[in-house]
C-alpha positions in Angstrom: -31.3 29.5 64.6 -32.3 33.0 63.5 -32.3 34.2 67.4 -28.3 32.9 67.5 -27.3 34.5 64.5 -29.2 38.3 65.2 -29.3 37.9 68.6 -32.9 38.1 69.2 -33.7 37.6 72.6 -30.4 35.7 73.4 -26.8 36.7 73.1 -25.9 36.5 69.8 -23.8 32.9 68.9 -22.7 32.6 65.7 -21.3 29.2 65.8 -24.7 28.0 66.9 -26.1 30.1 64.0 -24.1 28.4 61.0 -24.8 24.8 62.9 -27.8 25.1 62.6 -28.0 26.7 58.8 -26.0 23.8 58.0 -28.5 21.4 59.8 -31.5 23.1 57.4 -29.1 23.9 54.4 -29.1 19.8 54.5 -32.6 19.3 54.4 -32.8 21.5 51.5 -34.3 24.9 53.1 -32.6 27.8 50.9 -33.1 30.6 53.3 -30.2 28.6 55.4 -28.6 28.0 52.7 -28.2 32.3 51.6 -27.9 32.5 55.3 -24.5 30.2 55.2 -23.2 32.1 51.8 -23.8 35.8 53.8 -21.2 34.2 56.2 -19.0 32.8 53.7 -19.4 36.2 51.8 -19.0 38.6 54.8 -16.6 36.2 57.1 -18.9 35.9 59.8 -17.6 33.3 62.0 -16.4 31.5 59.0 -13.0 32.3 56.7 -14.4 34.8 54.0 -14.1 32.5 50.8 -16.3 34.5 47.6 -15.7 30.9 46.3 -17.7 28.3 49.0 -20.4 31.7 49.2 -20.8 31.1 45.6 -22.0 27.8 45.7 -24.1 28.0 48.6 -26.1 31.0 47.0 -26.7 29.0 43.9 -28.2 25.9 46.4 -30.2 29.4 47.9 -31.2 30.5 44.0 -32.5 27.1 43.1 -34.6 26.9 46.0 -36.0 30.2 45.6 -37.0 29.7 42.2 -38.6 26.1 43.3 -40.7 28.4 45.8 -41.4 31.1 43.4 -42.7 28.2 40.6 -45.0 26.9 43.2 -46.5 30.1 43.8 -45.4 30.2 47.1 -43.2 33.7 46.8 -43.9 36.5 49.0 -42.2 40.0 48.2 -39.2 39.2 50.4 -38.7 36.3 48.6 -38.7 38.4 44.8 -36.7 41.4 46.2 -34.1 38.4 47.6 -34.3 37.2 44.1 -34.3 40.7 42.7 -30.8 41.3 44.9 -29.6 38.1 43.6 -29.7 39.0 39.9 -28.8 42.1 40.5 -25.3 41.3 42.1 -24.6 38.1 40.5 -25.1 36.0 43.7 -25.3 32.0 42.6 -26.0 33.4 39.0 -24.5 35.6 36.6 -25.6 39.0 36.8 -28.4 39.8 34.6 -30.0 43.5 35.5 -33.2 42.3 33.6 -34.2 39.5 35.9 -33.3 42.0 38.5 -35.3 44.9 37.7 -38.3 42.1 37.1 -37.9 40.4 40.6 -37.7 44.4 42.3 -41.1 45.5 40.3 -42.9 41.9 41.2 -42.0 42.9 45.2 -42.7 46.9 44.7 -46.2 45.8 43.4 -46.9 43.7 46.6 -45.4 46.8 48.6 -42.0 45.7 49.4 -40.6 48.8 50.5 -37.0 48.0 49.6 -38.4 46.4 45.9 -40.2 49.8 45.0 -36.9 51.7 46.2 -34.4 49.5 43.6 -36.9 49.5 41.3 -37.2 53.2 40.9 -33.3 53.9 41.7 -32.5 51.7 38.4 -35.1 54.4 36.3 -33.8 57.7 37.9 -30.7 60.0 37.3 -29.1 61.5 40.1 -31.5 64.5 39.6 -34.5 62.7 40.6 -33.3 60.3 43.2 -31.7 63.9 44.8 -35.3 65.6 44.1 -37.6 62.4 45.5 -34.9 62.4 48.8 -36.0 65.8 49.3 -39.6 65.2 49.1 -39.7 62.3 51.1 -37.7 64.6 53.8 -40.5 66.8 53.6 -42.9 64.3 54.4 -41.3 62.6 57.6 -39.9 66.2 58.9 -42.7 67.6 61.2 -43.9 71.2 60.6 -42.4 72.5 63.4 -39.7 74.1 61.8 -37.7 75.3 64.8 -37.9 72.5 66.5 -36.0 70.7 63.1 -33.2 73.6 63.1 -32.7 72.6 66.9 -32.1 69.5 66.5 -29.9 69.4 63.3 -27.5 71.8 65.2 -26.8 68.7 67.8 
């Protein structure tokens, strides 16, 4: 299912993909169903209808929050949730939820929750400032051999 839709390992298929999300979207899994609304959303191999994507992210929220109150969430699962909140996916929009999904997935390292998180805090300034230090970090020391290789 995932392998048809990214392409992992086979050539990618999305009409397999979305057969399949709709095989798991009926047995109630909510990761197929957000899978079927990104398609719906996006028009990947379906129409693009905001409408139908809608209502399969909703079927995806109340799933994820059935997973979260079982205290089965993992920080993919509250950044997801974070996102969700955060764009009015299956919900209205509500930045407070969102902000609280990003800091519960920073605090189990999500990457990409400790970078929302921090980008709702931050004026331009800072989120300038922090690129520029985390440049710094990931450039090697070997200056030269940076200038040489921005110039391509």
């Amino acid at each position: 299912m995932v392998s048809d839709y990214y392409g992992n390992g086979i050539e990618k298929d999305l009409s397999q993909a979305f057969l399949w999300y709709q095989r798991a979207t009926s047995q109630g899994q909510p990761y197929a169903a957000y899978s079927i609304a990104q398609m719906y959303r996006y028009g990947e191999y379906v129409t693009k209808d905001n409408d139908t994507a809608q209502r399969y992210y909703q079927q995806a929220l109340s799933g994820f929050l059935k997973i979260e109150s079982d205290d089965m969430a993992n920080d993919d699962l509250f950044y997801k949730l974070g996102q969700m909140f955060k764009l009015g996916l299956g919900t209205d929009s509500d930045v407070t939820k969102a902000i609280e999904y990003f800091k519960r997935s920073a605090e189990m390292n999500n990457k990409n929750g400790f970078f929302t998180n921090n980008s709702f805090f931050q004026t331009d300034s800072q989120r300038y400032t922090n690129r520029l230090t985390l440049r710094d970090k990931l450039i090697p020391k070997n200056r030269n051999y940076c200038y040489f290789y921005s110039r391509k």
